[in-house]
C-alpha positions, 0 to 999 in steps of 0.5 A: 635801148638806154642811153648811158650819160653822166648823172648830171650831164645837162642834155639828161633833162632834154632827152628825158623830156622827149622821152628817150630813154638815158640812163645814169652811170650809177643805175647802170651798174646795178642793171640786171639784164634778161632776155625778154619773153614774147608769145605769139598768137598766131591767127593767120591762115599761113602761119609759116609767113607770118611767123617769118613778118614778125620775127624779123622785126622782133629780131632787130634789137640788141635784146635776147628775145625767147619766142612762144608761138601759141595755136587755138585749142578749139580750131585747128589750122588748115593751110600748115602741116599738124607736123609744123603745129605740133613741133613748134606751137602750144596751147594756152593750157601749157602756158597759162601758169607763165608769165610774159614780157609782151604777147602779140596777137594776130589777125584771122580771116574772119572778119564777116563773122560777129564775135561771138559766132567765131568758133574759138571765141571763148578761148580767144576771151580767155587768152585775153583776160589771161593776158591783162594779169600775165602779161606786160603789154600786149600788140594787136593786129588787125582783126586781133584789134578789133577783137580788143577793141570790142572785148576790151572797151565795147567798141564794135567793128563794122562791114565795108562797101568793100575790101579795104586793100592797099597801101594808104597815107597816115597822119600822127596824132600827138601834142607837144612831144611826139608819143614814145610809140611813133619815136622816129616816125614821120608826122606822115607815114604809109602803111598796108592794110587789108580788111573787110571791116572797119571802126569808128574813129569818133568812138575811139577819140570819146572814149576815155581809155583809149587814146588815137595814136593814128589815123588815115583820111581813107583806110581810118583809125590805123594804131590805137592804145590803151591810156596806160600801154598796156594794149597796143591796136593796129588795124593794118598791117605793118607787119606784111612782106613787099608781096603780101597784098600782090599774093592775097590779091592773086588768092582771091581772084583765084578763089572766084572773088571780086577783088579790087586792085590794091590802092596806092600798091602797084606802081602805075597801077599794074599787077605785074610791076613789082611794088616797091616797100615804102613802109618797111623803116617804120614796121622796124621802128613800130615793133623796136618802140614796143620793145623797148618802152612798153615791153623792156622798160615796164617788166620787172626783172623778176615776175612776183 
């Protein structure tokens, strides 16, 4: 959130230069506040988790966040009560007149079907051409990445030899001041990720929209956004609690698949030692960055 200094205070033009944000105690004054409005498109199989990773890093700021949780009219969820649906989720019908500050977009276990072959495909496309005119800016996870990727810049995803499950080492790419996105992080940092299917990091370095925020020498392009911020791609999942690849490693074997032990996961490479979360500082800094440079400082007050 901003920073309030005197108008001419010399580190004003240090700070600016690094991108934090100061404000002056003229501007200050005139600052009208409002809690910001986030819609969640939630994917996922179980939603119950997930609505508890995203909140919890939507609620580390000094902001009112207002959430709206948003289901698939076309497909209905199988691992959560219609009761827990009907209660707390809508349809892109009753919200579509809106709009909102910042919407994220999850990930779904889809991954082995083409695009075009998902059943709510179509309602996906409408959502996120909705989402360019009514929202400010919009974060993608996973397979919801990919799904950007392709619908928005024509970038196709690809199968692996196998599942990509693990926590892996990252690299930022910047130049000579660090991206508003990563303020804080580490010029190495790690992350989970936990997929089938993966794109091209060349593709994404040649195409003129797209700037490559981050990548992993093993798992790939790891967090990618659009030139002007509005589309925020991460392809992992920072998101996840300590346990989640230990339980989604323990569904598949249940399910009779051949799952590979997550990497870099489970210390000495055991499943039954507890995994230590060594990413969880920067899923906080991730989600507060957002907020803050892409979401809170680029809404107007006042949706025209």
């Amino acid at each position: 959130m901003p920073i309030r200094i005197p108008r001419h205070l010399p580190a004003a033009q240090i700070l600016e230069k690094e991108n934090i944000f100061v404000m002056d105690d003229e501007r200050a004054i005139t600052q009208d506040i409002r809690p910001l409005n986030i819609v969640i498109l939630n994917l996922m199989p179980e939603k119950q988790k997930t609505e508890a990773h995203l909140l919890r890093l939507l609620g580390n700021s000094p902001l009112q966040v207002n959430i709206t949780f948003l289901k698939t009219a076309t497909y209905e969820a199988k691992n959560v009560s219609a009761s827990h649906m009907r209660e707390f989720y809508t349809e892109f019908a009753h919200i579509h007149h809106k709009r909102f500050d910042g919407m994220i977009i999850t990930g779904a276990p889809i991954e082995h079907l083409d695009f075009e072959n998902v059943h709510y495909w179509e309602e996906i496309i409408d959502i996120m051409d909705w989402a360019e005119k009514h929202v400010t800016s919009i974060m993608h996870i996973c397979w919801g990445a990919q799904a950007a990727l392709y619908h928005h810049y024509g970038i196709t995803k690809f199968p692996l030899q196998e599942k990509c499950s693990g926590i892996f080492h990252h690299r930022i790419y910047h130049g000579e001041n660090p991206i508003k996105l990563l303020r804080g992080f580490d010029d190495e940092f790690i992350a989970p990720h936990s997929r089938y299917t993966n794109i091209s990091e060349e593709e994404l370095i040649q195409h003129p929209e797209l700037k490559l925020v981050a990548s992993s020498q093993e798992a790939g392009p790891f967090l990618i956004m659009s030139q002007d911020g509005k589309h925020i791609m991460a392809t992992g999942h920072l998101e996840y609690d300590t346990d989640t690849l230990k339980e989604e490693y323990e569904r598949d074997l249940n399910r009779g698949l051949s799952a590979h032990l997550p990497v870099h996961y489970f210390p000495n490479n055991d499943p039954n030692e507890k995994p230590l979360n060594r990413w969880r500082s920067h899923a906080h800094l991730l989600f507060s960055n957002w907020l803050n440079y892409y979401v809170y400082q680029e809404t107007p007050y006042i949706w025209e």
